[in-house]
C-alpha positions as CSV (number, residue, x, y, z in Angstrom):
1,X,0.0,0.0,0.0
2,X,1.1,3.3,-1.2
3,X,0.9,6.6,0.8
4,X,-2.0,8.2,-1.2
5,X,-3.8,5.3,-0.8
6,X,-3.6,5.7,2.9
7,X,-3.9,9.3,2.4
8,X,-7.1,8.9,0.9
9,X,-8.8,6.6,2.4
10,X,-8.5,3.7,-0.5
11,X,-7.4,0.9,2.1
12,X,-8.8,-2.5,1.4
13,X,-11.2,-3.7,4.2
14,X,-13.2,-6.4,4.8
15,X,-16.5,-4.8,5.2
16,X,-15.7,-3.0,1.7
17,X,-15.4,-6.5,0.3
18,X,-18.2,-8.1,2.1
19,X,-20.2,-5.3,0.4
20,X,-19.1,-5.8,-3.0
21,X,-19.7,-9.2,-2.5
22,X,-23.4,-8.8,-1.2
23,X,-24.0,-6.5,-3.7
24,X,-22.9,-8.8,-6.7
25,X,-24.9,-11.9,-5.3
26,X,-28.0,-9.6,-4.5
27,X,-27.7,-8.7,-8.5
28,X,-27.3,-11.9,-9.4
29,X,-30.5,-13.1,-7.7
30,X,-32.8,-10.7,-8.7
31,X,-31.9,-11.6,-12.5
32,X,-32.0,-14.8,-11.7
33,X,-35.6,-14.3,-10.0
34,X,-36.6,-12.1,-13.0
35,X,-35.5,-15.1,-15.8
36,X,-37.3,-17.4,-13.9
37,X,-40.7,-14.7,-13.9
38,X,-40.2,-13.7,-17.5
39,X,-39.7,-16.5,-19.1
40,X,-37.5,-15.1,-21.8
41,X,-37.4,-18.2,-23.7
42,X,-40.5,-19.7,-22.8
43,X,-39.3,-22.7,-21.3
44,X,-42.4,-25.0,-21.0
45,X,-44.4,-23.2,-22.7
46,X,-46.9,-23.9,-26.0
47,X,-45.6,-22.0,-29.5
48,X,-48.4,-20.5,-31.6
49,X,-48.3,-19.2,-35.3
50,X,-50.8,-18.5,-37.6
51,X,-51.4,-17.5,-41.3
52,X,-53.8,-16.9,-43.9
53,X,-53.5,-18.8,-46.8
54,X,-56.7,-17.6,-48.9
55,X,-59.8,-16.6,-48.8
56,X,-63.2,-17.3,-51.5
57,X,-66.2,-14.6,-51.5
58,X,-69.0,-17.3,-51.9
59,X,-72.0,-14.8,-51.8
60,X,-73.2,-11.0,-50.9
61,X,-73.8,-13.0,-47.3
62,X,-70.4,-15.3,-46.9
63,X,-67.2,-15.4,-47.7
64,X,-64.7,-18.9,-47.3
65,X,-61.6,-18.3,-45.0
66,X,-58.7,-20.4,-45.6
67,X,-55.6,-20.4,-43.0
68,X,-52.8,-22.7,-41.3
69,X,-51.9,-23.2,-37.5
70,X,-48.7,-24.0,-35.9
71,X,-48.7,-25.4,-32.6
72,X,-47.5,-27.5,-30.2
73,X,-48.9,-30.9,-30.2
74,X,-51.8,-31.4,-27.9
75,X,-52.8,-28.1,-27.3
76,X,-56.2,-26.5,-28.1
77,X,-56.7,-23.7,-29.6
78,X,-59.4,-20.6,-31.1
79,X,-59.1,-18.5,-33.8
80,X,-61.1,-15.2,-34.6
81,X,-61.8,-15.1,-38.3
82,X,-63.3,-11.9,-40.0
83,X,-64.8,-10.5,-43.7
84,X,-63.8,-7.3,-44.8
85,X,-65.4,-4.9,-46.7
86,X,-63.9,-2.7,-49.4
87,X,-62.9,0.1,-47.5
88,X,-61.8,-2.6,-44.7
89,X,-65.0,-2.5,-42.4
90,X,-65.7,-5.6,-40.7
91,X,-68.5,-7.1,-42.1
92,X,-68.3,-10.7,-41.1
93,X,-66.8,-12.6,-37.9
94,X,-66.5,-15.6,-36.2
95,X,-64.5,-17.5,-33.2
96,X,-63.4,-21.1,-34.3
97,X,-62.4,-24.1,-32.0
98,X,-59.7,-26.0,-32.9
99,X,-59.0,-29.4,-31.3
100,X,-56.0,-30.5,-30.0
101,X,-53.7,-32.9,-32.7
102,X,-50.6,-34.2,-32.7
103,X,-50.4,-32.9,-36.1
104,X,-48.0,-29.5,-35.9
105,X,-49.1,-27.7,-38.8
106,X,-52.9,-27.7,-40.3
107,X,-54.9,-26.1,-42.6
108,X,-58.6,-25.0,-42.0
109,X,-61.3,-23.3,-44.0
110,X,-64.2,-22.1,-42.4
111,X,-67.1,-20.1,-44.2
112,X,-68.0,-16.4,-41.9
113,X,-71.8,-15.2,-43.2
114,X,-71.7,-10.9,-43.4
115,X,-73.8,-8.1,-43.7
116,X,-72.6,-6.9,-46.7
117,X,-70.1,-8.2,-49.7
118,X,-67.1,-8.7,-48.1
119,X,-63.7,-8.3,-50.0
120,X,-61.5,-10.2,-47.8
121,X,-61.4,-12.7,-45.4
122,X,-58.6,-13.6,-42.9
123,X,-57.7,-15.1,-40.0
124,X,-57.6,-11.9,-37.9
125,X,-56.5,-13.5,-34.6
126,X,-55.1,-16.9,-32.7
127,X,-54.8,-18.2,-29.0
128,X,-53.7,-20.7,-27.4
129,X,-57.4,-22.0,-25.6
């Protein structure tokens, strides 16, 4: 140890390193608590993806939705489906259950009556049920 750091007060004690030391674990618990909360990764839980694949206006009163679903095997799952109108006003919608499978990826195609002549159809939404 040097004479400045004597000087100055930068002696090494032990309740300095204690501190540092209680500090550092203290950090490292609370991300540990907040990975475990969070879930960054999602350990353990159920992967979702949807997309549209088509869609067929049927009538003035219906239009044919066509889209996939990727999830995890065994897992049920809903689907909002809805019929747009020209100037993109909902004009049709409808919730779908989908049963569990051990099948990853499926297609579905589901017909969504409207008020009006839609222009579209499309899967608007997915969930895990």
């Amino acid at each position: 140890m040097t004479d400045l750091d004597a000087r100055y007060g930068r002696t090494p004690t032990s309740r300095r390193r204690i501190g540092i030391w209680v500090s550092a674990g203290v950090l490292v618990l609370a991300a540990l608590v907040w990975f475990v909360w969070a879930n960054p990764i999602g350990i353990g839980q159920a992967s979702l993806g949807y997309r549209d694949t088509g869609y067929r206006v049927v009538s003035d009163a219906e239009v044919m939705v066509q889209w996939e679903v990727t999830v995890t095997p065994g897992v049920d799952t809903e689907c909002a489906l809805q019929a747009l109108s020209e100037n993109f006003s909902v004009v049709g919608w409808k919730i779908v259950s989908l049963p569990a499978s051990e099948t990853i990826t499926r297609q579905f195609s589901e017909s969504v009556l409207t008020s009006e002549r839609a222009s579209t159809g499309l899967a608007y939404r997915c969930w895990i049920a």
